[in-house]
N, C-alpha and C positions, 0 to 999 in steps of 0.2 A: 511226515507221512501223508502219501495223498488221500483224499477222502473213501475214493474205491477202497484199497489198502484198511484204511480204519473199518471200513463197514462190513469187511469180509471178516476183520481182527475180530469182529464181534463172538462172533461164532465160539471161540474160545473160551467167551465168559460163560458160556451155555452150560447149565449141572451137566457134568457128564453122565453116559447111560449107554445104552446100546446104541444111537443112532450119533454117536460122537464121531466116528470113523468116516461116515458119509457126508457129517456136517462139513470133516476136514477137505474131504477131497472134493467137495461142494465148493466153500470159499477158496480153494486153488484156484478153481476154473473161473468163479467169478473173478479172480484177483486179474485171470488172464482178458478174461471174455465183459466184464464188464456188462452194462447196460445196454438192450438192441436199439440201434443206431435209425436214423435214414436212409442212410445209407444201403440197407439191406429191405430186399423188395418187400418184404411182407410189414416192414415198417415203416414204408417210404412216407404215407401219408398223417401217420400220425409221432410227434416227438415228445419221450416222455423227460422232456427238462424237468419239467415241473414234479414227477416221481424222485428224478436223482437230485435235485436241491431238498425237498423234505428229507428224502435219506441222507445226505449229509449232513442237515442239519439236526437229525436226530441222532444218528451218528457222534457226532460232535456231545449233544444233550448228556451221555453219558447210557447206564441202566433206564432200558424202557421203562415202557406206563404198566404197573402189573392188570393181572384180572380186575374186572367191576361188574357187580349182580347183571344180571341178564333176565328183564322179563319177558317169556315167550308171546309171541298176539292170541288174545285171550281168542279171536275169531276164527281160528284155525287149529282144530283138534287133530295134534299130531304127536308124536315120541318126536319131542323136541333134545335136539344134541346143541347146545349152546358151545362157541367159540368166541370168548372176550378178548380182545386186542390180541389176538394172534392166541390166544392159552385154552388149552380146553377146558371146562366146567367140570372135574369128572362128578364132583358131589349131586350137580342134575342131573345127572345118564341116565336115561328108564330104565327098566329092565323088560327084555321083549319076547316071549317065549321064539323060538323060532330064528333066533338072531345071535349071532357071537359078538359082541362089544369089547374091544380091545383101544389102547395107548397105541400108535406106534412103536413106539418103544418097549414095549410089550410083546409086538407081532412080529415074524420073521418076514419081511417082505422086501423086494429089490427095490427100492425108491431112486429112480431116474433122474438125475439133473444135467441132462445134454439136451434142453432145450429151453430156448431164450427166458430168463427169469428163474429158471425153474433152479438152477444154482443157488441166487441168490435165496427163492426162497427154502429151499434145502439148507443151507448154510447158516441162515438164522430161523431156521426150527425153533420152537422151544418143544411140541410135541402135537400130534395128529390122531386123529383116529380111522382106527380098522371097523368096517362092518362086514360081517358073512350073513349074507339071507341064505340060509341050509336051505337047501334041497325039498321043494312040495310044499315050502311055506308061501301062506299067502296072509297079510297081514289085516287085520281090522283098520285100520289106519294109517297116516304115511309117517315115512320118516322125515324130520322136518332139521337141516343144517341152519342153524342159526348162526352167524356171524355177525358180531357186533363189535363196533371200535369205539371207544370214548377216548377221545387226546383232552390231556389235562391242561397244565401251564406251558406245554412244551409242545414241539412234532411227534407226530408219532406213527412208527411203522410196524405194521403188522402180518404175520405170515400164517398163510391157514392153512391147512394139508390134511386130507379125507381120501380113504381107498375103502371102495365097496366092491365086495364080491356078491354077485345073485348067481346060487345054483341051479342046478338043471328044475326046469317043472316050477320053479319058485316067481311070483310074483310082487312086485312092490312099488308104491309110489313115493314120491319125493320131494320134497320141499326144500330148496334151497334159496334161502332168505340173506343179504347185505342188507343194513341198516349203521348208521355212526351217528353221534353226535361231538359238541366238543366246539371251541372256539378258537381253536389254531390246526393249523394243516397238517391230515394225516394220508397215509398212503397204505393201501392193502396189498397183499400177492397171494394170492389164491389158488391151487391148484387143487382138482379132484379127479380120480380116477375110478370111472365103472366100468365093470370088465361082467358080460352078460355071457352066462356058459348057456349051452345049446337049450333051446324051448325056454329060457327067460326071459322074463319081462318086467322093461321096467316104465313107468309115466315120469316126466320130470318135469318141474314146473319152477324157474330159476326170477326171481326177481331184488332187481339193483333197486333202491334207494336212498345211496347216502345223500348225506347234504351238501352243501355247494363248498364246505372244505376240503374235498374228499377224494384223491386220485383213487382208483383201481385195476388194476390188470388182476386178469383170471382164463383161468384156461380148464374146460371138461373135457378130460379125454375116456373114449366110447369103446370099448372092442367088443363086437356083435357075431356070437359065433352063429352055429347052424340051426336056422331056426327060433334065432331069438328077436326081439320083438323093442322097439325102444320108441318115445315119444315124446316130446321134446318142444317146452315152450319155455323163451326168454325174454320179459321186459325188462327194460330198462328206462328210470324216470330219473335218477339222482345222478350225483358227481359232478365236478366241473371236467374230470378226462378220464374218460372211460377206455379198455382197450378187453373185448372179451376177446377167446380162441374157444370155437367148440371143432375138436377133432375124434372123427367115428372111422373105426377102423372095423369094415366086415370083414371077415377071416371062416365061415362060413355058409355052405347055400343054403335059400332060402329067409335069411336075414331080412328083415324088413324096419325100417327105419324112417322117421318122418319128424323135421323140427325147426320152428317156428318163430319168430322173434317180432318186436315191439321196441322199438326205441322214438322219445321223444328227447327233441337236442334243446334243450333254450336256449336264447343269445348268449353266449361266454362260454356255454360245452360243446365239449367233445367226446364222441360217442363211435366206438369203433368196434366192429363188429368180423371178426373173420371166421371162418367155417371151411371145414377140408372133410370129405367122405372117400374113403379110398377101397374101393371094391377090388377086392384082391381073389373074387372066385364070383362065381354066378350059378343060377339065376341066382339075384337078389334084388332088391330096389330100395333106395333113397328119394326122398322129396324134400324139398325146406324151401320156406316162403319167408321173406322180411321185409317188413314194413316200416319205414320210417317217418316219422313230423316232424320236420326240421326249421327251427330259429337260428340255429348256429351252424355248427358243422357236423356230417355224420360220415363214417368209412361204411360201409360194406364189401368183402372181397369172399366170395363164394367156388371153393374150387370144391370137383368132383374128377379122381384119378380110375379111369378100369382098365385094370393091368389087361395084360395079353392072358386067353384063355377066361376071364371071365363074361364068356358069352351065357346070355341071356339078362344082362343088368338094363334096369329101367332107373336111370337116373334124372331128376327135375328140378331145380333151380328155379327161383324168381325175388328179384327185389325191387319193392315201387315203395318211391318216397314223394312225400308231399311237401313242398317248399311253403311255409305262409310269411315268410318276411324276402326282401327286396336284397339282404343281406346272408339269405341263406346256403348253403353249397352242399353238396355230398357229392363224395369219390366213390361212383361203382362199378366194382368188378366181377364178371362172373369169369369163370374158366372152366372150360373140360378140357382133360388131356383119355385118346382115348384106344386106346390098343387091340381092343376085340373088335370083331366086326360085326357079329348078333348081338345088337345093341338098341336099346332106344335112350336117347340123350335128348334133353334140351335146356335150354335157360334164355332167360328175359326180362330186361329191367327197362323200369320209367325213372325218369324226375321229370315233376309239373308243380302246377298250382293247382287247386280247385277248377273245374271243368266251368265255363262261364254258362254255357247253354244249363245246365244241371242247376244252378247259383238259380237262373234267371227264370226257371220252372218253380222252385220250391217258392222264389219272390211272389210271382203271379198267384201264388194260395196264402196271398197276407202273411210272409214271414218277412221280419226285417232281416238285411245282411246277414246284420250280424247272428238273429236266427237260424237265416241259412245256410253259415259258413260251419256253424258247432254240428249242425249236424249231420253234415258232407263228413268233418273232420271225425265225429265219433264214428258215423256210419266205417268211415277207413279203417281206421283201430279197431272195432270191435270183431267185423273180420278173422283177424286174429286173435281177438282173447277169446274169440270163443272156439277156439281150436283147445283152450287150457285140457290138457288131458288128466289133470288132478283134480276130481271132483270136490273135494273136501274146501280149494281155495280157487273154485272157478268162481266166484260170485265174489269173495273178497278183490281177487283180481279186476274186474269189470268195476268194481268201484272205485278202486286206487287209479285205476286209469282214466274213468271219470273223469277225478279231481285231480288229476292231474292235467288234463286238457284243459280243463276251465280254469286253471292258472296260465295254460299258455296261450299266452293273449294271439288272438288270429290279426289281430292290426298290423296291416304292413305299411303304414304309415308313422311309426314310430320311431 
């Protein structure tokens, strides 16, 4: 049996339940369609070998890693929803006035698996959670998605799956947290779905940090109807191969939408960033800026689609990354494709190094280099974390990324 074949077989060991039907016709399609390739544009530059050998080899391992305790970060006051190795925590689930909390398998809802991954992690569900923010709720605090992987003696793969509805007039923010530990190779597939009905709102403030055993693909998919409002910031500091999608689909006027990214590559990651806004009516308007610090390698590929008839769309693009090693690369892409002609459209990216006349200004006020490489470097990043639209972990933010910089050596002599 080939390895694909075993991994779809998996699916069948799953307790059966309501979501057993979709599991099946989930691993059909993976059985056909398999892992996204290079072959295909939107994953030409990044190959996830290193996903499909951990899934083999866990595969192979037999029964996954089950749940293990999950402590929330005590620094961030939020209605924390914990997900252990792909299993939801239900015994932690707060209770939130204002909010429906549901299993997947619990909720009647269509769960989509005809896009890349989204099979496989359909397929090996074990189970997901539903949230509804009812209608004129506005919450004390955010809701905070905690994902956590521990790989024991073996690989381990994990699937996560989150559908939030925010009603009309309702507002809420969001936390969504990756973290792993563990001392053999594990692989995440993560998929979340917010779907903002007219005058919602929501803040989202998404940060990676597994550790350097740790593949990821994830993908947040956005629909912003009329008048609804979304904001949108993602670092990324962990993994040795990262592959995010955030896709935002406005579907009504006056939508307003704006999201922002942070990745830092060390030497040996791979960090892959793609982003789709697709204005399907107007007026409306998107923006999204990303920023990268690249040691290794980083993707960015920024597309923005305005059908025909969405006149009055102001859509904006932009990605600058800063190379500090001799060894660095980033692939970037922006794109508009654009069919109305009441339109304002732009985008525009850099790759450099540190500005030398800039370097040799802050020198002349007695900073050594290496002084005045850190704080070109923070000054670039922070930029962005301070766009964090989650107040509750805007300052937890700014300090993770901090230390995170002052691990990444600016020595390009190395």
């Amino acid at each position: 049996m080939s390895a694909r074949k075993r991994l779809a077989g998996l699916s069948s060991e799953l307790e059966s339940d309501s979501l057993s039907a979709v599991r099946e016709k989930a691993a059909e399609s993976f059985r056909k369609n398999g892992f996204p390739t290079t072959a295909m544009e939107d994953w030409k530059y990044t190959d996830l070998k290193i996903a499909r050998e951990i899934s083999e080899q866990a595969a192979n391992a037999g029964d996954g890693e089950s749940a293990v305790a999950v402590q929330a970060p005590d620094d961030i006051d939020a209605y924390w929803f914990p997900i252990s190795n792909g299993q939801p925590v239900t015994s932690d689930f707060p209770e939130i006035p204002g909010v429906t909390v549901q299993l997947l398998s619990e909720a009647d809802l269509d769960l989509r698996f005809d896009l890349p991954l989204a099979d496989l992690n359909l397929a090996l569900l074990s189970d997901g959670i539903y949230l509804k923010i009812e209608k004129g709720t506005s919450l004390d605090k955010p809701i905070g998605l905690l994902f956590v992987d521990h790989a024991g003696g073996r690989p381990l793969v994990s699937q996560g799956r989150v559908v939030i509805d925010v009603e009309p007039q309702a507002s809420v923010d969001i936390v969504e947290m990756h973290l792993s530990n563990g001392d053999v190779p594990q692989y995440a597939n993560v998929f979340i779905d917010l779907n903002l009905a007219e005058t919602a709102r929501a803040n989202y403030a998404r940060f990676q940090l597994r550790d350097w055993q740790s593949v990821q693909t994830a993908r947040l998919s956005v629909t912003a109807a009329k008048d609804a409002v979304f904001r949108h910031l993602a670092i990324d500091v962990g993994g040795v191969l990262v592959r995010n999608d955030l896709a935002i689909d406005i579907t009504g006027p006056g939508a307003d939408v704006s999201f922002n990214g942070l990745y830092l590559a060390d030497r040996g990651q791979h960090v892959d960033n793609h982003t789709r806004v697709d204005h399907r009516v107007g007026p409306a308007t998107s923006q999204q800026e990303y920023r990268g610090i690249v040691k290794g390698h980083a993707v960015w590929n920024g597309k923005a689609v305005v059908y025909e008839g969405a006149d009055g769309t102001d859509a904006d693009q932009a990605n600058h990354n800063l190379l500090i090693s001799e060894t660095s690369s980033v692939d970037t892409k922006p794109e508009l494709e654009i069919y109305a002609e009441d339109v304002k459209c732009s985008h525009g990216t850099t790759v450099g190094q540190l500005d030398d006349s800039a370097l040799f200004y802050l020198r002349t006020r007695c900073l050594s280099e290496e002084q005045a490489k850190k704080i070109m470097t923070h000054a670039f990043a922070n930029a962005i974390v301070e766009r964090c639209p989650v107040e509750a972990c805007k300052d937890w933010a700014a300090d993770r990324v901090d230390a995170a910089l002052n691990a990444l050596s600016t020595d390009d002599t190395e």
